[in-house]
N, C-alpha and C positions, 0 to 999 in steps of 0.2 A: 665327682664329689660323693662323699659317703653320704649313706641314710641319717646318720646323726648330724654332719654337717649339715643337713638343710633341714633337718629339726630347730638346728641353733640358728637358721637364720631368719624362722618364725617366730623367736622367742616373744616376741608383743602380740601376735597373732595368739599365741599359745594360751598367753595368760590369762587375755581377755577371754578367750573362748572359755577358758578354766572358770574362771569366774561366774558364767553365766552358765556351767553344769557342761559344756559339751566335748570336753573332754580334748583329745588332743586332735583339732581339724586339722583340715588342709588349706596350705594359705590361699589359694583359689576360692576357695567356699566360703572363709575367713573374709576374705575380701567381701565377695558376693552376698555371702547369705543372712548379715547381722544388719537387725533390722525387719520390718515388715515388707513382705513384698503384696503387689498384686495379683488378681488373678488376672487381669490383662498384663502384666510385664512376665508373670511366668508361661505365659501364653507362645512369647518371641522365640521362647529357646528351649531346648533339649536339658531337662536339668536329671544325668546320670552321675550317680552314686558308686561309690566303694568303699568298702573298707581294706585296712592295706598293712603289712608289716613293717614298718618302718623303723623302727629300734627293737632291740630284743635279737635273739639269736638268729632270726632270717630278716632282720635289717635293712641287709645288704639288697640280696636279691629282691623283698618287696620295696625298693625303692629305684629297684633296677624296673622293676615291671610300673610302677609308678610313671615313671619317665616315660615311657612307651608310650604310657595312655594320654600324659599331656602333652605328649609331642604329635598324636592325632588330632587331639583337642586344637590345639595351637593351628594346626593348618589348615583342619576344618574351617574354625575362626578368619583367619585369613583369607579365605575364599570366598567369605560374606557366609558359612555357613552350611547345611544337607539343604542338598539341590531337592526338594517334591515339586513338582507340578509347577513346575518356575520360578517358584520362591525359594530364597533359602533362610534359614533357619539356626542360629546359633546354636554351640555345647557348652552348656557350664557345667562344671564336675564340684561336689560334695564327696570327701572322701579322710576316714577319721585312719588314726593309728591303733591296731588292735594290738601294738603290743607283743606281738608274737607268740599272741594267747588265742587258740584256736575257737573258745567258747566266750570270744571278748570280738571274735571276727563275726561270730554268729548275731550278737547284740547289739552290736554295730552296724549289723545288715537288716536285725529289726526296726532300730533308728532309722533308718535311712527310709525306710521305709512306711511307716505310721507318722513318726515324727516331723521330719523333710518331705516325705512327698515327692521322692523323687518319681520323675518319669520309667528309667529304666536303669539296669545293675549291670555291672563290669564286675568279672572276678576276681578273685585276693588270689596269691601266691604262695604255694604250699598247700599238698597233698590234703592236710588235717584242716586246716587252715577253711578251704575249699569244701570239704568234705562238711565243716556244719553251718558254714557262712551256706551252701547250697541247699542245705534243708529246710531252710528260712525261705527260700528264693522261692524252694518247688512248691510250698504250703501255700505262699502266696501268690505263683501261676507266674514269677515274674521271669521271662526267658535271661539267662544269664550265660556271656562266655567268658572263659578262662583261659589266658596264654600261659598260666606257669603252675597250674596242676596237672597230675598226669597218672596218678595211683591206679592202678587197675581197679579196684573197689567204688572210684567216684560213676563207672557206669555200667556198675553192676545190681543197680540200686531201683532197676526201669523209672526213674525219670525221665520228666515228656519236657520238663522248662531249663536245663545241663545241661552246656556244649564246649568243647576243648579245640583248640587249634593244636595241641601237641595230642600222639600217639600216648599209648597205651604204654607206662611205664617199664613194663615185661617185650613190651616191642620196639621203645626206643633205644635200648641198648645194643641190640640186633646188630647195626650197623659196627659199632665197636668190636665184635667179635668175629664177624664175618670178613673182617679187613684182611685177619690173616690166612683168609683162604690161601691168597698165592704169595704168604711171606716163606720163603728159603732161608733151612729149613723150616714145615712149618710145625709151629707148638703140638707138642703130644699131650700135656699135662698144665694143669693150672690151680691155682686155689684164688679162692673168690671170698674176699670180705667186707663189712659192710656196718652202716652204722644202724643201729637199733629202730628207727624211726622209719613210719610209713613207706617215705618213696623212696629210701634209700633201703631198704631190707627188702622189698620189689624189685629193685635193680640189681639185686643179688639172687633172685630168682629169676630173671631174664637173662643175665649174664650164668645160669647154669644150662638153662633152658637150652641157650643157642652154643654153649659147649658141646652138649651132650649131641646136637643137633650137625656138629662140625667137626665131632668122635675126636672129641678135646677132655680128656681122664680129666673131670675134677678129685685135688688130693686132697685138700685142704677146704674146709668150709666155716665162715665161722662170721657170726652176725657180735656187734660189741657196743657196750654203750655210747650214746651220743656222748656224754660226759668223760666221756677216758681222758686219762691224760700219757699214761705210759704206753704208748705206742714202739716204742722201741722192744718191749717183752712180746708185744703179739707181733710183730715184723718179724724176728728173732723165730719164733716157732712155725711162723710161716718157712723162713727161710730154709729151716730143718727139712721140709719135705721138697726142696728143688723143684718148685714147679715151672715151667716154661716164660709163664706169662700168671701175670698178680691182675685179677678183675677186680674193681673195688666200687661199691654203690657209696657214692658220695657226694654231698654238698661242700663248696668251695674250700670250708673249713678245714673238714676232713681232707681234699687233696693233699693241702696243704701240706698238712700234719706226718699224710706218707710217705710224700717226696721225701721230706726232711728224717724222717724216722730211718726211713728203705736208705738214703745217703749213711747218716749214722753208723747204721751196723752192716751196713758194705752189703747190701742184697742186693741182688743183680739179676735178676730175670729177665730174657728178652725183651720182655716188653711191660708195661704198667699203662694199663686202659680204666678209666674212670665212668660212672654214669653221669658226672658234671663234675664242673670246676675247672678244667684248665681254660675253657672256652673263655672265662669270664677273663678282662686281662689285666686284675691284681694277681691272677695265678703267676704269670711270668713276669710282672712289676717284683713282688715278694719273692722269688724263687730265682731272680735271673738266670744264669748260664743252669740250675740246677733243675729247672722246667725242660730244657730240651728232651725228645724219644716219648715224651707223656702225649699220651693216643688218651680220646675222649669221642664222646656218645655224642652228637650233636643232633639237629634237624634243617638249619641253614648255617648259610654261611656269605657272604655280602657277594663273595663270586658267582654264586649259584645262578642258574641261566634262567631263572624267572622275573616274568614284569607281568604289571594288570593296571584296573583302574589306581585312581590318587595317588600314589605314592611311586608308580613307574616300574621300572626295575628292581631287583635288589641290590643294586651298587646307587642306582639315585637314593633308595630308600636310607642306605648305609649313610653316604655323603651327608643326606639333610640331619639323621641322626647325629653323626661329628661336629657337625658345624654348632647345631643346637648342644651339645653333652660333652664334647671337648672329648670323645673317643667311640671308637667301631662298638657299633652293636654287639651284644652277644645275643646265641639264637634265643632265650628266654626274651629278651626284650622285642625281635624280631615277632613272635610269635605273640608277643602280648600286645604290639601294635597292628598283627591281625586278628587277634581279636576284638581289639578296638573297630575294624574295618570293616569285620564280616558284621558284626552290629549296625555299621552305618549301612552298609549295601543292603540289609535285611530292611533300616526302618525304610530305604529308599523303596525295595519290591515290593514291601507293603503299605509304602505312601502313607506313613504317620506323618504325624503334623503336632506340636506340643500344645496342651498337655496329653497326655497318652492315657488313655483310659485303659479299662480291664480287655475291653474288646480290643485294641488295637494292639494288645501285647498277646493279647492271642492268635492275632494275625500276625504278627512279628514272628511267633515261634511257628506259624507254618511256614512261613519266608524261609526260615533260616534250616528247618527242615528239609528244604528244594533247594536251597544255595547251594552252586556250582562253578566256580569262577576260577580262573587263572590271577595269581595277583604276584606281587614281589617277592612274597614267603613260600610260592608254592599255589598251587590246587588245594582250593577253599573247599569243602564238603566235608558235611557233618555222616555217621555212621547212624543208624538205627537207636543205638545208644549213647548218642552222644559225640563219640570219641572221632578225634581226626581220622577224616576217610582218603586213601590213595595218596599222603605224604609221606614220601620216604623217610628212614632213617640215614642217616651219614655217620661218618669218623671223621676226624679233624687229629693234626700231630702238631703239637709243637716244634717247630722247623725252624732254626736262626732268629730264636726270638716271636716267632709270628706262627699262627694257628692256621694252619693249611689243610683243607679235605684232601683225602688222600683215599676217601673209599664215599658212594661205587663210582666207578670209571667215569660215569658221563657227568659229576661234578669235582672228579679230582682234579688239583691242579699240580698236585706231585706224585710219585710215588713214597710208601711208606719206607721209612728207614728203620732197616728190624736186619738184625737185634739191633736193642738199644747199647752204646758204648757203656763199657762199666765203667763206677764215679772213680777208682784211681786212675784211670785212664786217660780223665776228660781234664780240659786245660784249665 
């Protein structure tokens, strides 16, 4: 279900909340948090915070990372709670819409903060997004992780309270590009485009990076507003320079938009690899037979041969995801449900207990410091800066409908189909 869908189906939640100054909550908190509480019933449970995109132009994807977070929430719950010292201890989440206003995710994390009271913060989604909601975070000492930032600039910033479960947006591309090590023949030449915006104009820089690095001639370069609409003029100009293979730094939208564009004016380049979007699967809902040969960036994938604590495998992880969401994870949600995890295993090392004082989120962030774990998503480990430590990148192909890793060998489950058939060809 969409981000706006399940705005409309707080609209009573919404209003009230509106009412009383707090803007657009979350129905969880909605429920929970109107009203006086005490200081013994906030005592019982873990009361973490977010602010989140959920309408506006990243919508989608923060309601994708949404979901993540209360689908941890949810099972924690169910288990009677974080296991300390024999007891467990509920999670209730406070978590507002910022709109997809990056200085609206910042104000919202100060709320949560001065205002609610909460215990501890979970990240927003999106590069910018992340990038001032975390400024907020580090001022106040509060340790914060994020599954769906990834901008090279969020941990270049020497923050001590910043941690990402996803790589470095210039390093998760890696995977996409390196797939065609051993495609026959392989690409000589490429042009690489991109949309104007933080992590998508990053992933136009890592997709040169690991060109250059795979003595892959970029001919073509060219960064374009998020706001474009004529994509068929810049498809068209690309097209003029023949390059091998089209790298393109993109959010879902953008996919979209090239599939459909690169169809249009008959381009046909071996291959069309993305920094995101096909993974997600309105890419090939929207696109059907016209999604097939579309190669994309990824970091998991439900096949992948990892398992750890709560959540088991990453095919039980996937399964409980469906059953709960009515469809397969994509890695953004994957990734923002371990960040939800590495938060709990962190309050578990450092044996909080709610409320969480200043001291105990100090102790929290050396936990998470030293966290080292095998879990469903991969090997948990933070870098010096923050950024995910020792998780590979993957490629994933649209394959008969369904998103298959296809790079590197030890989680392919096919081999890549390259070249891609050209669209008069295709039935």
């Amino acid at each position: 279900m969409s981000a706006k869908g399940r705005t409309g189906t707080r609209r009573e939640f919404l209003v009230q909340a509106g009412k009383v100054g707090l803007g657009a909550i979350g129905a969880s908190s909605a429920m929970a948090g109107w009203g006086a509480r005490t200081a013994k019933a906030q005592s019982k449970s873990f009361k973490i915070g977010y602010a989140m995109s959920l309408t506006g132009v990243f919508g989608k994807e923060g309601g994708m990372v949404r979901d993540a977070y209360e689908l941890w929430k949810e099972k924690v719950n169910a288990e009677g709670g974080i296991e300390i010292k024999g007891k467990r201890y509920p999670v209730e989440t406070v978590y507002y819409d910022d709109k997809s206003v990056p200085a609206t995710a910042a104000k919202l994390s100060e709320k949560l903060i001065s205002d609610d009271k909460v215990d501890l913060i979970l990240g927003s989604h999106g590069s910018g997004h992340v990038f001032a909601a975390s400024a907020v975070t580090e001022k106040a000492h509060f340790p914060t992780i994020s599954g769906g930032a990834s901008a090279n600039t969020l941990f270049e910033r020497g923050f001590k309270y910043y941690f990402s479960t996803l790589g470095k947006t210039s390093e998760e591309v890696r995977g996409a590009v390196e797939v065609f090590a051993a495609a026959n023949p392989k690409p000589r030449t490429a042009a690489i485009i991109g949309s104007d915006i933080l992590f998508t104009s990053l992933a136009v820089n890592g997709f040169k990076q690991y060109a250059a690095k795979n003595q892959i001639e970029v001919v073509h370069q060219e960064l374009f507003p998020v706001s474009l609409e004529d994509y068929n003029s810049m498809l068209n100009r690309v097209k003029q320079k023949d390059p091998d293979v089209l790298f393109v730094g993109s959010l879902l939208f953008v996919a979209l938009k090239v599939m459909r564009a690169a169809k249009e004016v008959d381009f046909n380049p071996k291959a069309i690899a993305f920094g995101y979007g096909p993974t997600i699967p309105d890419f090939v809902r929207e696109l059907g037979k016209d999604a097939e040969f579309a190669i994309s960036a990824s970091e998991w994938v439900p096949a992948a041969p990892y398992e750890g604590p709560f959540f088991g495998s990453a095919r039980e992880f996937s399964n409980l995801f469906a059953k709960r969401y009515g469809r397969e994870p994509d890695y953004l949600e994957a990734a923002s449900a371990a960040a939800a995890l590495a938060l709990h295993l962190g309050i578990q090392k450092a044996e909080l207990t709610p409320p969480v004082d200043d001291a105990g989120r100090e102790r929290l962030t050396a936990a998470l410091q030293k966290l080292d774990v095998a879990t469903f998503y991969g090997r948990i480990k933070f870098a010096a800066d923050g950024a995910a430590d020792a998780h590979p990148p993957l490629a994933v192909q649209i394959q008969d409908g369904k998103k298959i890793a296809v790079f590197p060998e030890n989680v392919a489950a096919a081999k890549l189909r390259y070249p891609m058939r050209p669209w008069k060809a295709r039935g």
